[in-house]
C-alpha positions in Angstrom: 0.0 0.0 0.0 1.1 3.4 -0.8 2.3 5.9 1.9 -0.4 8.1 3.0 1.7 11.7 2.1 2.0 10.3 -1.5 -1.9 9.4 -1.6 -2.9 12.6 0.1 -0.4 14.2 -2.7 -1.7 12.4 -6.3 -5.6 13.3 -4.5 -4.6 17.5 -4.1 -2.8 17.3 -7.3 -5.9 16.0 -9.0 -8.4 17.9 -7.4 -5.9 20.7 -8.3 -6.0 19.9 -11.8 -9.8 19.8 -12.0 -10.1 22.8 -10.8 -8.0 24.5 -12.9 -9.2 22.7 -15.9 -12.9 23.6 -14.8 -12.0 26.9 -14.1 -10.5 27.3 -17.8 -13.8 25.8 -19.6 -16.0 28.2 -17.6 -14.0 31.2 -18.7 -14.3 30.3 -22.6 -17.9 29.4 -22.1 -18.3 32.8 -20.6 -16.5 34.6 -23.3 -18.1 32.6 -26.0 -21.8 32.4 -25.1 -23.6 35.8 -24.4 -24.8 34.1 -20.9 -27.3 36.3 -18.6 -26.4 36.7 -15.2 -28.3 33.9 -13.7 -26.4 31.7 -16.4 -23.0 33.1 -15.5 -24.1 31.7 -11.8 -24.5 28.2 -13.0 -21.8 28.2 -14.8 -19.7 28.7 -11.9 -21.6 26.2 -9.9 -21.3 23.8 -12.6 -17.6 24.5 -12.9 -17.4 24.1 -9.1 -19.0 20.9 -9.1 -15.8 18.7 -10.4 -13.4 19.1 -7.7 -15.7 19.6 -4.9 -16.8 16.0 -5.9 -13.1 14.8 -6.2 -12.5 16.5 -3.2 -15.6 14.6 -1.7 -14.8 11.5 -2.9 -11.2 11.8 -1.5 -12.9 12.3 1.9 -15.2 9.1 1.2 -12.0 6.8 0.1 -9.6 7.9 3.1 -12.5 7.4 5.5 -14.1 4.4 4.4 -11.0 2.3 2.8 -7.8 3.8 2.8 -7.7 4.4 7.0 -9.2 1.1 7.3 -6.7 -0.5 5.1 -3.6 0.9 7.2 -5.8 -0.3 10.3 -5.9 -3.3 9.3 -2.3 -3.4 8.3 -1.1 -2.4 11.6 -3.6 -5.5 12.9 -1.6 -8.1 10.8 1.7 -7.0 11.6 0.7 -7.2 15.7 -1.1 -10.6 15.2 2.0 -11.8 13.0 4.3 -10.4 15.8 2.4 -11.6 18.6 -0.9 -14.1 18.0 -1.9 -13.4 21.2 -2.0 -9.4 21.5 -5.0 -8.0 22.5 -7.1 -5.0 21.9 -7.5 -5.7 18.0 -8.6 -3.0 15.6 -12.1 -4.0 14.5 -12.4 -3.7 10.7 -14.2 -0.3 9.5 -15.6 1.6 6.1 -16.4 -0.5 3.7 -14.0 -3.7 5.2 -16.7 -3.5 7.8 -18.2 -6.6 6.8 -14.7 -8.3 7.0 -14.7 -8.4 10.6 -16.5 -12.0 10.7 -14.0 -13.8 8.3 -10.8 -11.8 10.3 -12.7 -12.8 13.6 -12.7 -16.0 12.2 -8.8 -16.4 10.8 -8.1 -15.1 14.5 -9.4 -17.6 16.1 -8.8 -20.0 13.8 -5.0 -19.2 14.3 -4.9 -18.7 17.8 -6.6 -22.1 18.0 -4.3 -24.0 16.1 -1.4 -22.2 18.0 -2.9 -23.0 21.3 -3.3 -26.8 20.4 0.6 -26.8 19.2 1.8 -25.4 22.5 -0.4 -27.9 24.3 1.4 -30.6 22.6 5.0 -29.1 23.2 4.3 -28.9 26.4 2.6 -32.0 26.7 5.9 -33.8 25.0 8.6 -31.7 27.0 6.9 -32.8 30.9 9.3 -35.1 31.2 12.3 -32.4 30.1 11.0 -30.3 32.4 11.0 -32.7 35.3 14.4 -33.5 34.5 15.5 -29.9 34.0 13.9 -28.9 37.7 16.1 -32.1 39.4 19.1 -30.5 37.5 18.7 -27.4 38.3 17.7 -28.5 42.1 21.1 -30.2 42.2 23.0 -27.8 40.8 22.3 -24.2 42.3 23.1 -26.1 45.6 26.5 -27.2 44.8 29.2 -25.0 46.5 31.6 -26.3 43.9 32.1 -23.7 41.0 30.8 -25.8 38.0 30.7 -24.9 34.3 29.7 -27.1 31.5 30.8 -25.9 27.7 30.2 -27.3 24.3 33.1 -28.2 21.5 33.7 -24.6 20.6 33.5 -23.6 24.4 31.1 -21.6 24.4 29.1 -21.9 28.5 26.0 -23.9 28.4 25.4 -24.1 32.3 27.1 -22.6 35.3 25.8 -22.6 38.7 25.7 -20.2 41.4 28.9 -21.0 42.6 29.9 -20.1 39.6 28.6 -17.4 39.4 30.2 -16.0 43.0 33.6 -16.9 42.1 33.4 -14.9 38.9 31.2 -12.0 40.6 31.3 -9.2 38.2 33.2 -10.4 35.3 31.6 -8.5 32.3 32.2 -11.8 30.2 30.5 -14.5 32.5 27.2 -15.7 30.9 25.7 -18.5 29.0 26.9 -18.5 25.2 30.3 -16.8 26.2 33.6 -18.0 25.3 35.2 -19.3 28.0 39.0 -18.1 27.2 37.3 -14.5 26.9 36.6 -15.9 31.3 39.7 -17.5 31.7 41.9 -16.6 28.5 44.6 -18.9 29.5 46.1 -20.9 26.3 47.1 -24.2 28.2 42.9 -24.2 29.6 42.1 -24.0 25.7 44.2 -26.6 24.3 43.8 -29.3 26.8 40.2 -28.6 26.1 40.8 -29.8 23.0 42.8 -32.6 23.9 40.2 -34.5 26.4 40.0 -38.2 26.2 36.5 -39.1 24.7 36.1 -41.7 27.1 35.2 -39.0 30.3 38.9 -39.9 32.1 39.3 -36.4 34.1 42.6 -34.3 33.5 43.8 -31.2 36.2 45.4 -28.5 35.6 46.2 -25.3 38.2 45.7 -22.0 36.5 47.0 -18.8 37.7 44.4 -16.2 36.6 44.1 -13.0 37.9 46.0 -13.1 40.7 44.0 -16.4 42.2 45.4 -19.9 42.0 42.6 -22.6 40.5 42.4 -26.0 40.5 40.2 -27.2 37.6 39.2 -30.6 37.2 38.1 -31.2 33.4 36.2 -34.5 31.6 34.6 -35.3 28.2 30.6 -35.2 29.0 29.6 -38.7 27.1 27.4 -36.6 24.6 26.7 -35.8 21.0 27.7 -32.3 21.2 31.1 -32.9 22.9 30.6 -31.2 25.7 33.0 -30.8 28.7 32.7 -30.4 32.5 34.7 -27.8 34.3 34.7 -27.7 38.5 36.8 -25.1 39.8 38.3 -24.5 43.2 40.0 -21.7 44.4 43.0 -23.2 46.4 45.1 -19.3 46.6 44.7 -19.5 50.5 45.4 -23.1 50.6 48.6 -22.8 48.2 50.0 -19.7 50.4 49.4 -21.6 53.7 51.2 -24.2 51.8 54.3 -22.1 51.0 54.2 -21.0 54.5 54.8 -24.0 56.3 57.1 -25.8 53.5 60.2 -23.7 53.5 60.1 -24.1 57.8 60.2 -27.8 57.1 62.7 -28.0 54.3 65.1 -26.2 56.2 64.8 -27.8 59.5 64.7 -32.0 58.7 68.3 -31.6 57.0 69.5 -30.7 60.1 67.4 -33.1 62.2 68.8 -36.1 60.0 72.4 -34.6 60.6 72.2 -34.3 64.4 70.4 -37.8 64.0 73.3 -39.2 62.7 75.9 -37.4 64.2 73.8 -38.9 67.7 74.1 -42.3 66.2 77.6 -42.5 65.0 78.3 -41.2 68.6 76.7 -43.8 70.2 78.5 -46.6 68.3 81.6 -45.1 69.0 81.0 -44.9 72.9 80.2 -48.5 72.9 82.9 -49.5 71.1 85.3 -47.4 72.9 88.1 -48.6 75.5 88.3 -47.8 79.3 90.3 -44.4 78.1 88.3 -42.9 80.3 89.3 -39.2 78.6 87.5 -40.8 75.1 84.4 -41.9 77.4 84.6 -38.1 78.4 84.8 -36.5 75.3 82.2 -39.1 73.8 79.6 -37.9 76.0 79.8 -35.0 76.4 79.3 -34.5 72.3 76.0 -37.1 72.8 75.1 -34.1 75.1 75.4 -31.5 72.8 74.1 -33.4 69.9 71.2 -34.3 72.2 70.2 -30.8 73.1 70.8 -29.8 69.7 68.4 -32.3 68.4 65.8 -31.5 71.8 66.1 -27.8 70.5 65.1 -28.6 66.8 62.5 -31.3 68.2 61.5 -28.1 69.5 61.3 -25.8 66.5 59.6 -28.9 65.0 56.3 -29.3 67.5 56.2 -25.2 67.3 55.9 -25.6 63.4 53.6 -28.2 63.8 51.3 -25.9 66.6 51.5 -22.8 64.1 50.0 -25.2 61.1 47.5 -26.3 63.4 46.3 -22.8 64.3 47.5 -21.0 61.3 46.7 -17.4 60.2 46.3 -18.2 56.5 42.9 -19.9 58.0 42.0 -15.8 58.6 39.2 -15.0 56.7 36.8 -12.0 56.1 33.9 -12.2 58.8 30.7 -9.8 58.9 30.2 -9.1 62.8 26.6 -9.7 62.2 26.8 -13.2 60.7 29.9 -14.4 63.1 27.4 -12.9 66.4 24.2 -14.4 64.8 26.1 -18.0 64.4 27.4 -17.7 68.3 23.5 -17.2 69.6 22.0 -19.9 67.5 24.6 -22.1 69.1 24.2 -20.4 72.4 22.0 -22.8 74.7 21.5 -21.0 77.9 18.0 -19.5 77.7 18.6 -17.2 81.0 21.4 -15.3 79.4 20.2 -12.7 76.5 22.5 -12.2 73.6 22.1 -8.6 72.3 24.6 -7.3 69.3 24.4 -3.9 69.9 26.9 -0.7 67.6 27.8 -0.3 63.8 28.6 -3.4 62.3 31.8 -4.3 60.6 34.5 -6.3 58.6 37.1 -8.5 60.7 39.6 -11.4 59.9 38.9 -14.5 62.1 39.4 -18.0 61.4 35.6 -17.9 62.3 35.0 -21.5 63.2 38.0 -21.8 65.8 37.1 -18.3 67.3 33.3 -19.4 67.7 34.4 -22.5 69.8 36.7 -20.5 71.7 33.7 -18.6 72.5 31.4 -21.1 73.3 34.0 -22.6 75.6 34.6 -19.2 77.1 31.4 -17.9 78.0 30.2 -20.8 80.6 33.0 -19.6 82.7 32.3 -16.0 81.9 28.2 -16.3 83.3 29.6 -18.5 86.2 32.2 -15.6 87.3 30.1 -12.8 86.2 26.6 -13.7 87.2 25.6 -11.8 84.2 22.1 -12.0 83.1 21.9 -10.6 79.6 25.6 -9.5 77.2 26.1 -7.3 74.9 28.7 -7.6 72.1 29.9 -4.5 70.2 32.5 -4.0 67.4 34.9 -0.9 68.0 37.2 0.1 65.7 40.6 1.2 66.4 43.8 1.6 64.8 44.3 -0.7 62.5 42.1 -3.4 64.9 39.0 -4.5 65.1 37.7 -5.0 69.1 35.3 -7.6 69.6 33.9 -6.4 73.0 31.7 -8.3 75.6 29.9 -6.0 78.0 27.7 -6.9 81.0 26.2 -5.3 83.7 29.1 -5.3 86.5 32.9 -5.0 87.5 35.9 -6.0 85.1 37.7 -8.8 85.8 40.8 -9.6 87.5 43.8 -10.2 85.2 44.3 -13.5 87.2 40.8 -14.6 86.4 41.7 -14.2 82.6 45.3 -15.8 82.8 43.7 -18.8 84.0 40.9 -18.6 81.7 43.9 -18.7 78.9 44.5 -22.3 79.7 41.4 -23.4 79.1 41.1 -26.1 76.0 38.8 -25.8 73.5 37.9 -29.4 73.8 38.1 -32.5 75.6 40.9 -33.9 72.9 44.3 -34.3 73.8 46.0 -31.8 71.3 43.1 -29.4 71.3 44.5 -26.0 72.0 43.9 -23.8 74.5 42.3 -20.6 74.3 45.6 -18.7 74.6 46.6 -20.7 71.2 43.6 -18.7 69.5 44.5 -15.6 70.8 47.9 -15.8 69.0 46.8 -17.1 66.0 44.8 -13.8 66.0 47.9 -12.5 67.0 45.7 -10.8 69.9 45.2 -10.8 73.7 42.6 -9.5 75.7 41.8 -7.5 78.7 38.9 -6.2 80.4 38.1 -2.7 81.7 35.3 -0.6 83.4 32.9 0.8 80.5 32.1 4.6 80.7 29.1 4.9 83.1 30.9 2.7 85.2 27.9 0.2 85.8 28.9 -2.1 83.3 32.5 -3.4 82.1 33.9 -5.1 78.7 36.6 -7.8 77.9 38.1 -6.9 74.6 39.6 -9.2 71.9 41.4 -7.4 69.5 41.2 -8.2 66.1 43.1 -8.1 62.2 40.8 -5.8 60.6 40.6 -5.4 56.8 40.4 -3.3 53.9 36.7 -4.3 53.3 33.7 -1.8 54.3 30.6 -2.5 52.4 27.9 -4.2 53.8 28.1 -8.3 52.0 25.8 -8.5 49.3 22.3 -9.6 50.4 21.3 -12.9 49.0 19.8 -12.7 45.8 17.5 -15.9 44.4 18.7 -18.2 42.2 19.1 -17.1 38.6 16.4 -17.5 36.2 18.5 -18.9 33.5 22.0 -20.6 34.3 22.0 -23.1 31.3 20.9 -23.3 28.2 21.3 -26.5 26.0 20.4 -25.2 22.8 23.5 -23.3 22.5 25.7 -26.5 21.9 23.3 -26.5 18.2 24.5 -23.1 17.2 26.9 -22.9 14.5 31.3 -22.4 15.4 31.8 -18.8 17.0 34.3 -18.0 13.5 31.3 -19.4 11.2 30.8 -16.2 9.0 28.4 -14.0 10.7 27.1 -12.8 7.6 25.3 -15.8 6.8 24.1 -16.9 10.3 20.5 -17.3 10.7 18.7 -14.4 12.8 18.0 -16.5 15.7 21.4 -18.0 15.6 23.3 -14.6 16.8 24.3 -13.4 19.8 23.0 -9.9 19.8 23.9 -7.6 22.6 21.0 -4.6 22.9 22.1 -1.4 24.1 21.2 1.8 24.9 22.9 4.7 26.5 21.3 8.0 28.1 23.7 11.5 28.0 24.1 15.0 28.9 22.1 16.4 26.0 21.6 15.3 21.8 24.8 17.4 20.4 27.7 14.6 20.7 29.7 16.5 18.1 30.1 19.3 20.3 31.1 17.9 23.8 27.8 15.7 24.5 28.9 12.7 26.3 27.1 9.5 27.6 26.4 9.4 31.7 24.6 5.9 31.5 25.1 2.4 29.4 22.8 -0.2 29.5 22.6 -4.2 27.8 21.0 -7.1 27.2 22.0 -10.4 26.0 19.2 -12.1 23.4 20.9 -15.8 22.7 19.1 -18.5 20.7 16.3 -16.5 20.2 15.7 -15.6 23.8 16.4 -12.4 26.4 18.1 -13.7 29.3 17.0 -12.0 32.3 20.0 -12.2 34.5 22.5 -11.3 31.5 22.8 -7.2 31.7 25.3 -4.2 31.9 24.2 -1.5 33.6 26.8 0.9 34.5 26.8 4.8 35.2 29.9 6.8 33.4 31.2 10.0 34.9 30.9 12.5 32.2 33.3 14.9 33.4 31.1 17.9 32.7 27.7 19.1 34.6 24.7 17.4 33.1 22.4 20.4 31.7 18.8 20.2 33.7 17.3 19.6 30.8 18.7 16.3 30.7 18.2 15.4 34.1 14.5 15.7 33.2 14.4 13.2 30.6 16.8 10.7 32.5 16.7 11.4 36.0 20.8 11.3 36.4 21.9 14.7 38.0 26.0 15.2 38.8 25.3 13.5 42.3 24.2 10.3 40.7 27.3 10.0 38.8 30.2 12.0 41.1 31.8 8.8 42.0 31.2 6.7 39.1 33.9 5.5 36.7 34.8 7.9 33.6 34.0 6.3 30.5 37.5 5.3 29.7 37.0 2.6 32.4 33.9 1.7 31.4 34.2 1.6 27.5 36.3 -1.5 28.1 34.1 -3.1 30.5 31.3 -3.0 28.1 33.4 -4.5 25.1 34.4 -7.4 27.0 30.6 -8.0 28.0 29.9 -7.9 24.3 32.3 -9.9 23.3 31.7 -11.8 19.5 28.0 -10.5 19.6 26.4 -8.4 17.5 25.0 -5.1 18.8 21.3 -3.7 18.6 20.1 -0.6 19.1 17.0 2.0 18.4 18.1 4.2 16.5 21.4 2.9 16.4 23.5 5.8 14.5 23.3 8.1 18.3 24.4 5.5 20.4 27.2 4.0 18.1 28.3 7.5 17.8 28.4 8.2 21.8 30.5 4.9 22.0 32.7 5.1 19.1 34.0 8.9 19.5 35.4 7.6 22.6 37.1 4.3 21.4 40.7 5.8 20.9 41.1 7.1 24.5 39.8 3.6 26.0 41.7 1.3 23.3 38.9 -0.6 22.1 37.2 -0.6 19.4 33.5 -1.4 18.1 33.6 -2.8 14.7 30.9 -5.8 15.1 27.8 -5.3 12.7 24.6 -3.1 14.1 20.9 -4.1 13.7 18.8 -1.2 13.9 15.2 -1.7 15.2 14.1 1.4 14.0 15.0 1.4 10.3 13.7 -2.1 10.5 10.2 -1.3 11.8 10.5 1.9 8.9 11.2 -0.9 6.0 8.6 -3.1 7.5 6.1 -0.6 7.9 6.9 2.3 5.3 3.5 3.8 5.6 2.9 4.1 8.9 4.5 7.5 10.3 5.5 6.7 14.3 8.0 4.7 14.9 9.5 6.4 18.2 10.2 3.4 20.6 7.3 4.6 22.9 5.0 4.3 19.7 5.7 0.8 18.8 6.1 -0.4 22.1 2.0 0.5 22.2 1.6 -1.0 18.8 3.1 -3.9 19.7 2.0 -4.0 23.6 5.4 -3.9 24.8 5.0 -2.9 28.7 7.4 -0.6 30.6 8.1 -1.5 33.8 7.3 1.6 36.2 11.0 4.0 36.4 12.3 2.2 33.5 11.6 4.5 31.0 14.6 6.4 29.7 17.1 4.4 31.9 20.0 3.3 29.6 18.7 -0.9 30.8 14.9 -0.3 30.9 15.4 1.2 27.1 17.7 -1.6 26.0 15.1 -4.5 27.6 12.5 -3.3 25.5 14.7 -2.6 22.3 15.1 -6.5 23.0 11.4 -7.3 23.4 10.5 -5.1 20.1 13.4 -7.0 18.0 12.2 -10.2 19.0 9.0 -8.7 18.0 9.9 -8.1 14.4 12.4 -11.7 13.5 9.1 -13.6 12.6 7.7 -10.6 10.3 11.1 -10.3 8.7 11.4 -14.1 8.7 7.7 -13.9 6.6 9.8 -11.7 4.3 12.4 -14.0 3.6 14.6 -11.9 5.9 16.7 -14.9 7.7 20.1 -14.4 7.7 21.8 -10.9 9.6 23.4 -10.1 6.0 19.9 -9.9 4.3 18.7 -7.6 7.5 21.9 -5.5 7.0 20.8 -5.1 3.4 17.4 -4.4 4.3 17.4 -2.0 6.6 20.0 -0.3 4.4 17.0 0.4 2.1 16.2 2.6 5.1 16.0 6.1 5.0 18.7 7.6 7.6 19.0 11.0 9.8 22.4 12.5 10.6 22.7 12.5 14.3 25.2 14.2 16.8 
């Protein structure tokens, strides 16, 4: 169907031409014919008559077919984009009497669609029950797993995972995992796993963490492979610790061992001399206290592995105090954490049974009814203070209190053996009102201040099977299918439209569509310091003010972040030439560069719907029934999510166009007519 402003164009040129032409044969009637007055007047009526009835029967067309025509256009592209979209356009003019066989190719339609879902699902129940006891298995393993196909590219990963990596712009499923782990020796013996599933180990150093990866050949058709990861950097530094100790002390023990025994042979051995008997033993002496002194050294090395500080880990107050009441028995004593939380190190399970030893003695000598715990910081210490209602203790009272042992075992230690690990001692004092008193443990504190992250539920998506079917990341992109890309859809808000003349972006937001599918969980959302105020007028279209953004990351920072989260994709955008501009005059100062192919949703929906005039995100997300979530709108993520929903929107009408591969959509929306931007 023609556009309407070249319909509404041919219909004034016509009318136009009638007129004229009307006009032209009244005048040489008038001048040839001796006409009376009243003939003169119906002349002009009747010369009148032509284009006020073209001009009528304009009116007539555009109200009774050509409106209903786009109308009903606009209904077949929304029931071709989504069969089950609601609030249809009923048929009007003279198509009225269409709405019965429409009503009926609806129905008909979402009928048949209905009954072919009902049968999907009825055939995947058992897939589903499978994928639920997977997933149930999976989110609650604490061992980082990840499970990638022959071109590994991640199909699962857990939540384990998922905390190890925390924040990596390139974890997610249909990554490649050396763009996770680039590390050339992970890559090739990937390629070099036995088919039978016989696991192979390998320690990578990435990033400043020691790994151990166990790897095996998943007995599939895809070739997949199993990766668990476990991060052994405490465990290899405790190691190093303890193993240069030993390696120089059991030389030494062997030596004075044999020195010992060849001494011993000679003293038997010897003759009555009774200056040789002399000498003799006095060397077995000093070879004995020799060997008693590095006996020593030996059972101190082996106490300082027991209790060793590279078990110190970061502890939230709030968690370590919370664990030590639900373990606390005594229901006459109250437990109350009182003052601003904080970060400490603490081998946490060692200082919690000292603890629970501890405090049975403490209520016996204290006759406290209710404590309170408080974390003070000092310098370069964390205090861990108990305080009850009463006078401070004697420092005899705690030096016998350090001899406690933890336990009942034999070699358990003692409670002064936990205070050094901490490297610590305590003491008690009066507090400041001089009604109650503390003990105070001092303890390591550390660089971390932030509250931990609350616990988030389990993500939506953490595998995805279908990905193993794609074609080889190098495949020519050109010629993938639609739904075979990984698109990456962006959007980015800034501090006003003029990029050519010091505009710069203050917000950049992404999804990840894979397979077909927008994964939930799979975004970048990042504000940019734009080193400039952001005009109000801006502020009132995005909501970001200089406050928001004072202590983000300039966009040099951030340019790179957001090229490693898209990776080999391809990007999307609406109205793509702004955005790629915002991004790409900045690509020499961050050194990266964005040189992947764009789709453009909005010269897409202009070739697909040349006619229609709108096509402003807002307007097709209506047409369309694309919902906003409330405060999304013109945030840099809520734009891009729905950028996402509308392309997904449009693949099966470009698909009905023989539009399937990303170099036909490159060529299509070429056709496109484009606006110079910036």
């Amino acid at each position: 169907m023609p556009k309407r402003q070249h319909l509404l164009g041919i219909w004034l040129v016509l009318t136009g031409i009638t007129a004229l032409v009307c006009l032209v044969l009244g005048l040489l009637l008038d001048s040839i014919l001796s006409t009376s007055p009243s003939h003169r007047i119906m002349l002009v009526i009747l010369a009148c008559m032509g284009p006020t009835l073209l001009a009528l029967g304009g009116l007539i067309l555009e109200q009774k077919l050509f409106a209903p025509l786009r109308r009903l256009q606009v209904q077949f592209s929304r029931l071709v984009a989504n069969p089950d979209a609601n609030d249809d356009f009923a048929p009007e003019g003279w198509l009225k009497h269409l709405a019965p066989d429409l009503e009926h190719l609806k129905k008909g339609w979402r009928e048949d669609r209905q009954k072919l879902i009902s049968a999907r699902q009825a055939g995947a129940k058992d897939a589903m029950r499978i994928r639920h006891e997977l997933e149930a298995v999976v989110q609650f393993l604490e061992i980082p797993l990840l499970l990638c196909d022959q071109h590994q590219r991640v199909l699962m990963l857990n939540p384990a995972a998922e905390a190890l990596f925390h924040d990596h712009p390139a974890l997610g499923l249909g990554r490649h995992l050396q763009q996770l782990l680039p590390l050339p020796n992970l890559s090739e013996t990937l390629k070099k796993l036995p088919q039978d599933g016989s696991p192979r180990q390998l320690l990578l150093h990435h990033e400043g963490r020691w790994l151990r990866c166990n790897l095996r050949r998943v007995k599939a058709n895809q070739g997949e492979a199993l990766l668990t990861l476990e991060d052994t950097t405490e465990a290899h530094t405790t190691h190093q610790r303890w193993r240069q100790p030993l390696a120089e002390l059991l030389p030494k023990l062997r030596g004075h061992a044999a020195t010992l025994s060849t001494t011993a042979e000679a003293l038997s051995s010897a003759t009555n001399n009774s200056l040789i008997k002399e000498k003799l033993e006095n060397a077995m002496h000093q070879e004995s206290q020799k060997l008693g002194g590095l006996i020593d050294q030996l059972a101190h090395l082996l106490e300082s592995l027991q209790l060793d500080q590279g078990r110190l880990t970061d502890t939230w107050s709030n968690d370590f105090i919370s664990a030590l009441v639900d373990s606390w028995q005594n229901p006459n004593v109250a437990m109350v954490p009182i003052g601003i939380p904080a970060w400490f190190r603490a081998d946490s399970p060692t200082l919690l049974a000292m603890l629970e030893r501890l405090l049975p003695e403490f209520i016996q000598t204290t006759q406290a009814s209710s404590i309170e715990f408080e974390i003070c910081l000092g310098n370069k210490r964390v205090y861990l203070d108990i305080i009850w209602k009463g006078a401070a203790l004697t420092q005899q009272t705690l030096e016998e209190w350090r001899d406690l042992p933890l336990s009942e075992q034999p070699l358990a230690p003692r409670i002064s053996d936990v205070l050094n690990q901490h490297n610590s001692d305590w003491w008690s004092l009066p507090d400041h009102d001089r009604e109650h008193a503390r003990l105070r443990i001092p303890l390591p504190a550390t660089d971390r201040h932030a509250e931990p992250n609350k616990s988030i539920n389990p993500r939506p998506e953490f595998h995805d099977f279908s990905i193993a079917d794609l074609p080889a990341p190098k495949s020519e992109l050109a010629h993938l299918n639609l739904n075979q890309l990984e698109m990456i859809v962006f959007d980015t808000e800034t501090t006003g439209l003029k990029l050519r003349s010091g505009d710069t972006i203050v917000s950049i937001g992404a999804c990840r569509v894979v397979n077909g599918r927008l994964l939930a969980t799979e975004k970048f959302d990042q504000l940019v310091n734009p080193e400039r105020p952001i005009p109000p007028m801006s502020t009132a279209i995005h909501g970001l003010n200089d406050e928001d953004v004072k202590h983000a990351p300039p966009l040099k920072i951030v340019l790179p972040r957001f090229r490693a989260f898209v990776g080999q994709g391809v990007l999307v955008a609406h109205n793509a030439a702004f955005d790629l501009l915002a991004i790409q005059m900045h690509q020499d100062e961050s050194g990266v560069e964005f040189d992947m192919p764009i789709l453009d949703t909005l010269l897409l929906s202009r070739v697909l719907d040349p006619d229609i005039d709108e096509h402003s995100l807002d307007a097709l997300a209506e047409r369309f029934q694309i919902h906003f979530p409330a405060g999304t709108r013109h945030t840099a993520l809520g734009d891009a999510r729905v950028t996402a929903e509308l392309l997904l929107t449009l693949l099966p009408r470009l698909e009905a166009r023989g539009v399937h591969t990303l170099q036909q959509a490159l060529v299509l929306q070429a056709k496109a007519e484009t606006i110079r931007v910036g």
